[in-house]
C-alpha positions as CSV (number, residue, x, y, z in Angstrom):
1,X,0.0,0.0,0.0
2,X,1.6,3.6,-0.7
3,X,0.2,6.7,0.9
4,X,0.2,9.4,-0.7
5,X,-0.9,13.3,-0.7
6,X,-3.8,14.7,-3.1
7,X,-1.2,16.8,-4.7
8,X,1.3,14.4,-5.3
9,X,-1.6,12.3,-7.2
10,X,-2.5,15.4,-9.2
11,X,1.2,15.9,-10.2
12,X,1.7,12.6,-10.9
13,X,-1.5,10.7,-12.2
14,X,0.2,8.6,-14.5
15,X,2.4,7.4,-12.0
16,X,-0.2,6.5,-9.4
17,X,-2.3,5.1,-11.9
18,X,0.4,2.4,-13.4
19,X,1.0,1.2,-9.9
20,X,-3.0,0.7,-9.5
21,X,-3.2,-1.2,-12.3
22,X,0.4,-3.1,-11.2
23,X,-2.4,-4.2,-8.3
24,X,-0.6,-1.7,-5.7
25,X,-3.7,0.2,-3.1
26,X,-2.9,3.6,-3.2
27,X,-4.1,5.4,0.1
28,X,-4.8,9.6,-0.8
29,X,-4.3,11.7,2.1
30,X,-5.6,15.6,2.6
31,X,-5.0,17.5,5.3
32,X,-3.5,14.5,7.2
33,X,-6.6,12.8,6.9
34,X,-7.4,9.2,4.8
35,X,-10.2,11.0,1.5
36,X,-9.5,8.2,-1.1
37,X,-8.2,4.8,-2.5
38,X,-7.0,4.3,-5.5
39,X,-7.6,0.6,-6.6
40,X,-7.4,-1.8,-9.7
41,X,-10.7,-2.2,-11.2
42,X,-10.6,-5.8,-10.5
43,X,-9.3,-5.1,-6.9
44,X,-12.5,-2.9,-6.8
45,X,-14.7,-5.8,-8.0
46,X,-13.7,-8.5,-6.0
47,X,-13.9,-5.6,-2.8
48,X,-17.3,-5.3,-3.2
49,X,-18.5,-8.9,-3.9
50,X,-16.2,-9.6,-0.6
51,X,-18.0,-6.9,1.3
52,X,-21.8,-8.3,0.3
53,X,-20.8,-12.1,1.4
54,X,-23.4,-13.0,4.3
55,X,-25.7,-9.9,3.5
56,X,-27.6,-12.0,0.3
57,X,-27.0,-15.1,2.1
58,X,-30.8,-16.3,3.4
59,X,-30.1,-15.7,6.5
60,X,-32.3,-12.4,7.2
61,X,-35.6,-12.7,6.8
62,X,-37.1,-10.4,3.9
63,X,-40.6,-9.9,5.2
64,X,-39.1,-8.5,8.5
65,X,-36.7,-6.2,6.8
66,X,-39.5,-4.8,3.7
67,X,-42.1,-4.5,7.4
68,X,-38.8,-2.5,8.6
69,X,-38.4,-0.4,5.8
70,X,-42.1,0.5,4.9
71,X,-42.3,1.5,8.7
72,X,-39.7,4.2,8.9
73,X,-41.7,6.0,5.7
């Protein structure tokens, strides 16, 4: 993983982008705080199907959660 300023992405795109697609995380920092990752797109993919795993599983029940939902309207 390399960290790295907002500004030294802007000045350097084409370097940060090469080492996303290489499969490198880059971590984009302003004002000493964490704003942004750059990521591969298949990084990205394979992130978000990770992140779902248990969530489509059956083990909620749907009637509960639309009863849920129609109740906060």
């Amino acid at each position: 993983m390399t960290i790295a300023t907002a500004t030294e992405v802007k000045n350097n795109f084409g370097f940060y982008l090469n080492s996303a697609i290489e499969g490198n995380d880059i971590v984009i920092m302003k004002n000493g705080k964490e704003v942004a990752r750059l990521i591969s797109n298949t990084k990205a993919i394979s992130y978000l199907t990770d992140s779902l795993v248990g969530v489509l599983a059956n083990d909620y029940d749907d009637k509960a959660m639309k009863k849920e939902r129609f109740s906060r309207q």
